[in-house]
VOVEXDREN-815638 format. One record per residue (C-alpha): residue in three letters; x, y, z. Coordinates in Angstrom, 3 decimals. Layout:
# VOVEXDREN-815638
BAZA res        x        y        z
BAZA ALA        X        Y        Z
...
# end
This chain:
# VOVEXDREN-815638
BAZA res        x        y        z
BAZA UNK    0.000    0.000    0.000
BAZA UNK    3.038    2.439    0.658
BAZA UNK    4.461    1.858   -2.617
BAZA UNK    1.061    2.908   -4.352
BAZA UNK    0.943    5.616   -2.241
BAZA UNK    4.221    6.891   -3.925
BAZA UNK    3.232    5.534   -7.038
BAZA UNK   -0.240    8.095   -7.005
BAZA UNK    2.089   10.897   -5.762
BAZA UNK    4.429   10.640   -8.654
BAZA UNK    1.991    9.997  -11.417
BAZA UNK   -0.354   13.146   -9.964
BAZA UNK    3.117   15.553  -10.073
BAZA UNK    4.256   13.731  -13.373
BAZA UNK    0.319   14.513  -15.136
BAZA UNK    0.442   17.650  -13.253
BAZA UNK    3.679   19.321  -14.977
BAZA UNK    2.135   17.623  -18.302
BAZA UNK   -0.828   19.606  -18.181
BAZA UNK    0.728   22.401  -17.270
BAZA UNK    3.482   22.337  -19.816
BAZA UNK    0.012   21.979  -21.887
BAZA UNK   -1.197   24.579  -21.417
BAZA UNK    1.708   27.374  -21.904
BAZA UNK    2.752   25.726  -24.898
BAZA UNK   -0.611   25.946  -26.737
BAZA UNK   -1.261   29.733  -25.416
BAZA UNK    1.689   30.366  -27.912
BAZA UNK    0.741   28.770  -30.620
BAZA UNK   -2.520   28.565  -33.065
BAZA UNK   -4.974   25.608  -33.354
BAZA UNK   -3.946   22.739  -36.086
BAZA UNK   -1.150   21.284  -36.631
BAZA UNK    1.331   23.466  -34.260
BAZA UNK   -0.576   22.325  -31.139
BAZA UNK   -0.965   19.380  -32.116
BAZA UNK    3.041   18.980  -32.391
BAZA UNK    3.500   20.661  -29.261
BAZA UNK    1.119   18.003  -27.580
BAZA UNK    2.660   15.014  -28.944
BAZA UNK    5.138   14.287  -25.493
BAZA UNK    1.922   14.767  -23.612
BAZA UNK    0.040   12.255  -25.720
BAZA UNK    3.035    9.688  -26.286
BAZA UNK    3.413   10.085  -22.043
BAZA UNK    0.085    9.801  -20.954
BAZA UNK   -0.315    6.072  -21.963
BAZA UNK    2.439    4.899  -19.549
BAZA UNK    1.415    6.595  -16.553
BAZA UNK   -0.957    3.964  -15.764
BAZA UNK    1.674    1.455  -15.366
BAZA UNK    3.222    2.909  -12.590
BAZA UNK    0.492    1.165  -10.167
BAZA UNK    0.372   -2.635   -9.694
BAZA UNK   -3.046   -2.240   -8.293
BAZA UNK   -5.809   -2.617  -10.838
BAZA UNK   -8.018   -0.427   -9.201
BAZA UNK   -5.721    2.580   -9.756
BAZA UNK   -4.457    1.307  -13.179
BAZA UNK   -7.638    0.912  -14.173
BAZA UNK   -8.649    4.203  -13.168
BAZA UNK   -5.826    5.965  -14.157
BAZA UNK   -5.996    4.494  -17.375
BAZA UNK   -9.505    5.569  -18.158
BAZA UNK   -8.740    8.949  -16.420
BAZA UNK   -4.969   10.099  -18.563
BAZA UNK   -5.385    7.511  -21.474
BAZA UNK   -8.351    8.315  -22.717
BAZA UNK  -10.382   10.946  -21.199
BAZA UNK   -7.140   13.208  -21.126
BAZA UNK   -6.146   12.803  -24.121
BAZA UNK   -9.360   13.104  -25.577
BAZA UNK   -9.485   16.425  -23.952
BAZA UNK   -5.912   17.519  -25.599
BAZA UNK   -6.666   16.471  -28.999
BAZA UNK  -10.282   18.976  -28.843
BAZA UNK   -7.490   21.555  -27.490
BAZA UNK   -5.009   21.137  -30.459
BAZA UNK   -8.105   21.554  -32.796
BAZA UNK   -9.184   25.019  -30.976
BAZA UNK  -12.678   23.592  -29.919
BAZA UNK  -15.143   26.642  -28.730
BAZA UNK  -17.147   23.518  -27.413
BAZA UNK  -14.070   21.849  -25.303
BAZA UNK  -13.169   21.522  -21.522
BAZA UNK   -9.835   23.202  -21.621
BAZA UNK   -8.818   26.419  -22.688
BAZA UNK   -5.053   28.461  -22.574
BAZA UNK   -6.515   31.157  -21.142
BAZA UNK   -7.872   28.234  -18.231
BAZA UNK   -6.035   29.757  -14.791
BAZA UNK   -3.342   26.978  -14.463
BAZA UNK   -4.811   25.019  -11.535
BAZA UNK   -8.603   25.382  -12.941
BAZA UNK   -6.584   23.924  -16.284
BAZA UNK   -4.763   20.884  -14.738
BAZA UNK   -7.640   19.855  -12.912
BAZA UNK  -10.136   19.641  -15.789
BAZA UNK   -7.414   18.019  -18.257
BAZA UNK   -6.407   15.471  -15.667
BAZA UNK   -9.087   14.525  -13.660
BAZA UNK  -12.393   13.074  -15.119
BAZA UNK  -14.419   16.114  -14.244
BAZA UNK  -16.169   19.348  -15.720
BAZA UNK  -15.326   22.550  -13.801
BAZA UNK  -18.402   25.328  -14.071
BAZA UNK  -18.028   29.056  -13.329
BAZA UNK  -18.160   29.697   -9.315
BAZA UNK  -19.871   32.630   -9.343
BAZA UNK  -22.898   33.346   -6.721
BAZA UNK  -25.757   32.480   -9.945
BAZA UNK  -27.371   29.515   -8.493
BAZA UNK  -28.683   28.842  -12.637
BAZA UNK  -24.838   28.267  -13.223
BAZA UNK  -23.518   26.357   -9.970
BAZA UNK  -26.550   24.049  -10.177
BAZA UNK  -27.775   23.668  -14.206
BAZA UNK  -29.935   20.761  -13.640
BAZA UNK  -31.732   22.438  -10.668
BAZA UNK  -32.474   25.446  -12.038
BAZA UNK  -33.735   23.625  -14.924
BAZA UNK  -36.174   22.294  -12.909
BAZA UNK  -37.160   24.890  -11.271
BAZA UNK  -37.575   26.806  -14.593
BAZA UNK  -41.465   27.719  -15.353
BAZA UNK  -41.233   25.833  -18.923
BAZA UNK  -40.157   22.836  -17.020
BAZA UNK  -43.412   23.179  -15.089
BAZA UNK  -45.661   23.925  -17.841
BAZA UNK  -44.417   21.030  -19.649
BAZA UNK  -46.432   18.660  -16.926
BAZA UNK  -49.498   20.833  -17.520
BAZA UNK  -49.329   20.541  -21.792
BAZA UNK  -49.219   16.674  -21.383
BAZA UNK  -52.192   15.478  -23.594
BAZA UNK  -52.787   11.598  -23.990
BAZA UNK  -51.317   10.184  -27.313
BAZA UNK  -52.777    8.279  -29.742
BAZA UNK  -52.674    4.657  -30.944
BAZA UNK  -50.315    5.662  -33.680
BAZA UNK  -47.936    7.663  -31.305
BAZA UNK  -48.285    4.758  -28.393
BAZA UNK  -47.172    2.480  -31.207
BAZA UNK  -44.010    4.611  -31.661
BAZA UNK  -42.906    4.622  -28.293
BAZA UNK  -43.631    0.743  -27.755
BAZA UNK  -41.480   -0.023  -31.001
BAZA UNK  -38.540    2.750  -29.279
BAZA UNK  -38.946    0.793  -25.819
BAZA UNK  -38.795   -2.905  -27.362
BAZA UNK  -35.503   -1.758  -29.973
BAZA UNK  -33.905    0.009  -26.999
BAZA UNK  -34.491   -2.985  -24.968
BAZA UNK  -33.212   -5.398  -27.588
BAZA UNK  -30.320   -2.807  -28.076
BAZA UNK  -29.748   -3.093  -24.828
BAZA UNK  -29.385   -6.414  -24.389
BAZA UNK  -27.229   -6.836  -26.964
BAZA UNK  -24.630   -4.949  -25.894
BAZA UNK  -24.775   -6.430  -22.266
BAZA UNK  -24.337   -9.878  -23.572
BAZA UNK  -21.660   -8.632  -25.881
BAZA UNK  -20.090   -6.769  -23.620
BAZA UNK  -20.170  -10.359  -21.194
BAZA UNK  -18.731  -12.515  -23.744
BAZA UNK  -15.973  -10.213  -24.916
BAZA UNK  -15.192   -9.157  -21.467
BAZA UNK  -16.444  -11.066  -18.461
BAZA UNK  -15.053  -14.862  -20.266
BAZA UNK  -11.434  -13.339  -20.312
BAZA UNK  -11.081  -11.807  -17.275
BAZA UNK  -12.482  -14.866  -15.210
BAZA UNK  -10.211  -17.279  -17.177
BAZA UNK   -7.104  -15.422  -16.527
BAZA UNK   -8.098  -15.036  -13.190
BAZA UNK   -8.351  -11.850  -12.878
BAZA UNK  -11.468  -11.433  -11.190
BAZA UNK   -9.971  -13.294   -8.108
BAZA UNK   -7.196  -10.706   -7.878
BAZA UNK   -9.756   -8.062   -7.807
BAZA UNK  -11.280   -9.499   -5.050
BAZA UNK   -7.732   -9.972   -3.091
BAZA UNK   -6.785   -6.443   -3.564
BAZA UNK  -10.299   -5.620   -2.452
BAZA UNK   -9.560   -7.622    0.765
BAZA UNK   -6.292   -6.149    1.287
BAZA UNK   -7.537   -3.016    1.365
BAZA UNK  -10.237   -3.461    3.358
BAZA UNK   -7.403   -5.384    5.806
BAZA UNK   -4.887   -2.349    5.526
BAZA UNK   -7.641    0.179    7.011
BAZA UNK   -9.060   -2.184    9.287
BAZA UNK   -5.295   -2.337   10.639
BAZA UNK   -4.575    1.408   10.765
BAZA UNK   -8.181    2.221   12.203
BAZA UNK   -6.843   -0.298   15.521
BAZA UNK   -3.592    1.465   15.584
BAZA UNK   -5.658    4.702   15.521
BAZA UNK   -7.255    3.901   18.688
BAZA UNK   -4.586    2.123   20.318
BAZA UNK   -2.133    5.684   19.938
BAZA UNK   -3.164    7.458   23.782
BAZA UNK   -4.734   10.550   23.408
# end
């Protein structure tokens, strides 16, 4: 556990410089091509970072994190994306966070519409309104949304036993599941021990 401790501190300085070289290099230069070459260590690094930790939990969520939310984010930067996450202009720790962690900053301001979109959408009067204009549908339109509820369901189930065959089979045959479940367990066993020494240490 002490050597993924280490392991998270030196990816989360090593992605942090990254971004931030990021950044300063693309507030020099125009979207295209120049970005895009001044991003390539970035992308080429990003995709080893992952390797650092020999627990799957944090390899696996590192990967999905730097490899491909991250560099997802880059590649909208190098194309100068209006629509994008990150900007140069981004204050650097407001940039770093959103390129390297899987989240979407909004403006902090005291406008409860922007802190809170989805509330204020509901408390919008069209949102109300909308409950009032509800009229019955007819057979044709009833038919519509049965045929959109029985393809989504098929679609649905599809992909889950797809997504089972191609995934699930592999991982239990390498055994991979049952080292998921003993890190689990470790884990669990490495805060149950520090929580005893915690209360042990005299006050």
């Amino acid at each position: 556990m002490a050597s993924e401790l280490r392991a998270l501190a030196a990816v989360s300085a090593i992605a942090a410089a990254a971004m931030a070289y990021a950044r300063f290099a693309t507030s020099r230069l125009s979207p295209g091509l120049p970005r895009l070459a001044a991003l390539f260590p970035v992308l080429a690094l990003l995709p080893f970072l992952p390797f650092a930790f020999s627990s799957i939990h944090l390899r696996t969520i590192s990967a999905f994190s730097l490899v491909w939310l991250s560099a997802f984010k880059l590649l909208l930067l190098s194309a100068g994306a209006h629509d994008g996450p990150l900007h140069p202009s981004l204050p650097l720790p407001r940039f770093v966070a959103s390129a390297a962690l899987p989240i979407k900053l909004v403006d902090d301001d005291d406008n409860n519409n922007k802190k809170n979109p989805s509330t204020s959408r509901c408390f919008r009067p069209d949102f109300a309104l909308s409950y009032v204009g509800v009229r019955r549908v007819g057979g044709d339109a009833r038919g519509g949304v049965l045929r959109r509820v029985m393809a989504t369901a098929m679609t649905l189930a599809f992909v889950t036993g797809t997504g089972s065959w191609l995934f699930f089979a592999p991982v239990t045959r390498s055994g991979l599941d049952r080292a998921i479940v003993a890190e689990c367990e470790g884990v669990v066993a490495f805060l149950e021990e520090a929580g005893w020494k915690a209360r042990l240490v005299p006050s």
